[in-house]
C-alpha positions in Angstrom: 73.5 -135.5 -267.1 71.0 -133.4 -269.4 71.3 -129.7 -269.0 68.1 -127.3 -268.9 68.5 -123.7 -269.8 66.4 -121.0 -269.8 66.6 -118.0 -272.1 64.4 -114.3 -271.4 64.2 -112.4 -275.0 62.5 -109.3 -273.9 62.5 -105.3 -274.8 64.6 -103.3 -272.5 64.0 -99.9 -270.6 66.3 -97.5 -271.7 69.3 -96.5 -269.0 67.1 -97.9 -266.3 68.6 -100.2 -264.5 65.8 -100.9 -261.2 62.4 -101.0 -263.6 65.0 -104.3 -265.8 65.5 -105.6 -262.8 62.3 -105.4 -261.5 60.8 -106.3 -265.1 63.0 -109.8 -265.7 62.0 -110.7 -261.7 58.2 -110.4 -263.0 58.8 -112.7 -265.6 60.2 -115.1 -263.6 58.1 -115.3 -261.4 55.2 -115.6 -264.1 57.1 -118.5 -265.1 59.2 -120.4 -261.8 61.0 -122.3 -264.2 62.6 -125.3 -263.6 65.6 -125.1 -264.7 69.5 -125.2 -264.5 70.6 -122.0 -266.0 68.6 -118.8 -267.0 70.5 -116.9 -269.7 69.7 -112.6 -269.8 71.0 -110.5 -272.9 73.8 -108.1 -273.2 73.5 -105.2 -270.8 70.2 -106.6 -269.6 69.7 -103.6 -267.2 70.3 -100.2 -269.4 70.5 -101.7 -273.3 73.4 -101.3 -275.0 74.9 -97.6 -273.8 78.1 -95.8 -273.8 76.8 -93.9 -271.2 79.1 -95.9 -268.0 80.1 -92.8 -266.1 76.6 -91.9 -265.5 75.1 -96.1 -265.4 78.4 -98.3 -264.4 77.4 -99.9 -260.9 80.4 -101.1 -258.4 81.6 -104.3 -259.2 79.9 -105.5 -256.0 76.5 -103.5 -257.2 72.6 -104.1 -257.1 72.6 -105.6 -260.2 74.9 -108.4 -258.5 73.0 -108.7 -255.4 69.9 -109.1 -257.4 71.3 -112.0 -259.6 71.9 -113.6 -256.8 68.9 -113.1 -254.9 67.4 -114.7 -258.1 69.5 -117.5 -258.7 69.2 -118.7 -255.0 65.1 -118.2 -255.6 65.2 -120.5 -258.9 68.1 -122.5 -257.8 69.6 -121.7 -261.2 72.5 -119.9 -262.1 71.8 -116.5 -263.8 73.7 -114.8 -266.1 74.1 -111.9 -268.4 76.1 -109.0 -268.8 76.2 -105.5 -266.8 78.2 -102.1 -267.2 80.6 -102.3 -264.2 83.1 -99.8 -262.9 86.0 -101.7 -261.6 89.1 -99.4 -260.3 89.5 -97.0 -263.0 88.4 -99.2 -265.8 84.6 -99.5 -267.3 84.2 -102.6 -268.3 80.8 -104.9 -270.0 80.7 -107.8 -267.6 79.0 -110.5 -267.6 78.7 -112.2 -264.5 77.8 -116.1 -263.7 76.1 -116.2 -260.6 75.8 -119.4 -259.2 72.5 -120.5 -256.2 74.9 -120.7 -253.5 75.9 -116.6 -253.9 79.4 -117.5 -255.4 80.4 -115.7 -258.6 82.9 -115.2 -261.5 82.6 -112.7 -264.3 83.7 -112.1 -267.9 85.0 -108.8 -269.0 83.9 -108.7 -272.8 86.8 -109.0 -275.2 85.8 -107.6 -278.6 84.2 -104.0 -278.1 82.0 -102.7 -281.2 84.0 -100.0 -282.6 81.4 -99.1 -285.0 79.5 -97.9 -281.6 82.5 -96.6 -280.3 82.9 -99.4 -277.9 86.2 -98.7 -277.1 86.1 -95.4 -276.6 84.3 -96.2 -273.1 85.1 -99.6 -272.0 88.0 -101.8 -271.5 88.7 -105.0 -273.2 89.1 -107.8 -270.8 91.7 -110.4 -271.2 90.9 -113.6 -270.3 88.4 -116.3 -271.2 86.1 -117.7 -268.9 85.4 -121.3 -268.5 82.7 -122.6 -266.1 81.1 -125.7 -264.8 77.4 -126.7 -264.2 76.2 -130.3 -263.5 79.4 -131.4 -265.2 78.7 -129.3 -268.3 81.5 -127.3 -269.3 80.3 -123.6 -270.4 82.4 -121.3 -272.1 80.4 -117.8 -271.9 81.1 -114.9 -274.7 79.2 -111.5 -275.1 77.9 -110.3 -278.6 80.0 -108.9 -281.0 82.7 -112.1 -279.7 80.4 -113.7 -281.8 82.5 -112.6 -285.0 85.4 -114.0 -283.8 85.8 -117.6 -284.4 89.9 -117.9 -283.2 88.6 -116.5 -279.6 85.6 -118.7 -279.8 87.5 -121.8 -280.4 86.9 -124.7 -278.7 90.4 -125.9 -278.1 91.1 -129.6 -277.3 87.3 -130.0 -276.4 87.6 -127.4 -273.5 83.9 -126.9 -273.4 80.3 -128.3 -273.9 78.6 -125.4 -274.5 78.9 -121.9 -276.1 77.3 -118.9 -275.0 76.4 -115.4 -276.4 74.5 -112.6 -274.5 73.9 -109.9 -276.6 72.2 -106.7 -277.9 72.4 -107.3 -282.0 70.5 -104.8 -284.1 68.0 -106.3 -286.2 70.1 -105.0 -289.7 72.4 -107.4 -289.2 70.3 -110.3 -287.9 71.4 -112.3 -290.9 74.8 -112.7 -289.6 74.0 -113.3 -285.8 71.8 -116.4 -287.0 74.2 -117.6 -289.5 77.3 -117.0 -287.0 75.7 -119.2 -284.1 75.0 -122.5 -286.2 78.8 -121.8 -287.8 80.1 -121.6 -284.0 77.8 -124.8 -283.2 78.9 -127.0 -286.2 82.5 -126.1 -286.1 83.3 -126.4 -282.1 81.0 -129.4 -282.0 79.0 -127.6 -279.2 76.0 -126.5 -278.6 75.3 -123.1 -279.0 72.9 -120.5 -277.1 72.5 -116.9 -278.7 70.2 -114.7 -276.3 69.2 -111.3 -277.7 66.5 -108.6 -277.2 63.8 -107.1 -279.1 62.2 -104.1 -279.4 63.6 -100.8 -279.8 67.0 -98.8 -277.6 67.5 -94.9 -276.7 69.3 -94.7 -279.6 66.7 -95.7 -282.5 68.4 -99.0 -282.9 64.9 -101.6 -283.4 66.3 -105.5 -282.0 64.6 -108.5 -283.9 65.5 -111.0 -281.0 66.7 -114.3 -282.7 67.7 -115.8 -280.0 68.4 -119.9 -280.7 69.5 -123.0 -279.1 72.0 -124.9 -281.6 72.7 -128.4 -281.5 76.1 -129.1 -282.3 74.9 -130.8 -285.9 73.8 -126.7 -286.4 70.0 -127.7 -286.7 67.9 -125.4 -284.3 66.4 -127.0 -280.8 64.8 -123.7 -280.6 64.5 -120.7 -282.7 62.6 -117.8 -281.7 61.9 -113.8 -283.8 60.2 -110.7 -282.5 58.3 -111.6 -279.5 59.2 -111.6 -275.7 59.1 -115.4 -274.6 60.8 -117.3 -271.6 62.2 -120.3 -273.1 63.6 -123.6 -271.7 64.5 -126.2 -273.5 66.9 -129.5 -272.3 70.3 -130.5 -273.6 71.3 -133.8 -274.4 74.5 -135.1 -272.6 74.3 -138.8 -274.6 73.6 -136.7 -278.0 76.3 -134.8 -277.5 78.8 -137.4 -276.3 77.8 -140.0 -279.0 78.4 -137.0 -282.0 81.7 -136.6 -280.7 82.4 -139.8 -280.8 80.9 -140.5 -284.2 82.5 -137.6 -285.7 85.5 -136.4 -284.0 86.7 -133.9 -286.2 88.2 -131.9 -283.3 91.2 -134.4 -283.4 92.1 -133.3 -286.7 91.5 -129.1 -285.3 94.8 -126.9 -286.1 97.1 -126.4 -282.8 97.5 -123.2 -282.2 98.3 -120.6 -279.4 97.3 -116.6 -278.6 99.8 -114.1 -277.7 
């Protein structure tokens, strides 16, 4: 079965979680999409702050209820990622919210250190693999994205790869090159959502966000403008690649300690 996803690439309002929420509501409702799965950057309700004593919601927070008042009004799952307090730990979360109100979440591996990332948050540990119309998803927040051994599609595990992210516009080069590597070498496809415009901290966003096929070539490809995007996925095309070209058979084993 063909999967349909939906990607927001908007500006952000700085540390302000209620007029995001509000903002990414109006643009769904400009747009009702029909879809399967509507895909929301890093830290879709602040931008990318270190700030989580004064902006980290509970792990069952607004931001939570909200996804899933708006995946049960698209019928879609929604996703992106949050700053979440969870016991003593901050953590950036993304969270999969699924129609029906149920939930799992990702606790973002890789934390920026050049941003000080890991002076504030806490790395999470575990890998999260999901399931929609008989799609496997493995979703990954930004700077993962530089990390090809924790991005690996072992043994086939999933269909498609998933970034949310806030990635400056300097180092746009990379993010687009990284996605088609991560699509052509884990024979997936690939979604990369990012924002534009410009955060608290003087840091301007060229978007970028793409759809890969798993061959690398774009299905959609987008720059400095705020757009709702959906665009299909091809079940056959991907099964018949596979097939055709089954290079993950000849993939190094390996395991992480």
């Amino acid at each position: 079965m063909d999967l349909r996803v939906t990607i927001i690439q908007t500006a952000l309002h700085w540390q302000d979680a209620s007029a995001n929420r509000q903002m990414f509501s109006e643009k769904l409702a400009a747009n009702k999409p029909a879809t399967d799965l509507i895909v929301l950057p890093e830290m879709f309700t602040t931008g990318f702050s270190m700030d989580a004593p004064g902006l980290a919601e509970e792990a069952e927070g607004p931001t939570l209820q909200w996804m899933k008042e708006e995946a049960a009004r698209y019928s879609a799952v929604l996703t992106g990622s949050v700053i979440v307090k969870d016991g003593d730990n901050y953590f950036n979360r993304l969270y999969w919210v699924r129609p029906d109100g149920t939930h799992e979440h990702y606790n973002k591996r890789h934390l920026f250190r050049m941003a000080k990332e890991h002076h504030t948050y806490t790395a999470g540990k575990e890998k999260l693999l999901v399931e929609l119309k008989g799609w496997s998803i493995c979703p990954l927040v930004c700077y993962d994205l530089r990390f090809p051994v924790w991005s690996r599609n072992t043994q086939s595990q999933y269909d498609l790869l998933l970034y949310v992210a806030n990635w400056p516009k300097p180092r746009a080069n990379a993010w687009s090159t990284l996605l088609q590597a991560r699509a052509i070498e884990n024979l997936s496809y690939v979604v990369g959502v990012n924002r534009v415009g410009t955060d608290g901290n003087g840091h301007p966003y060229s978007g970028d966000s793409a759809i890969i096929h798993p061959k690398g070539y774009h299905l959609l490809e987008t720059h400095e403008v705020e757009g709702v995007h959906t665009v299909t996925l091809s079940r056959q095309e991907l099964t018949d690649f596979r097939e055709a070209f089954p290079a993950h058979l000849d993939a190094d084993d390996f395991t992480l300690i």
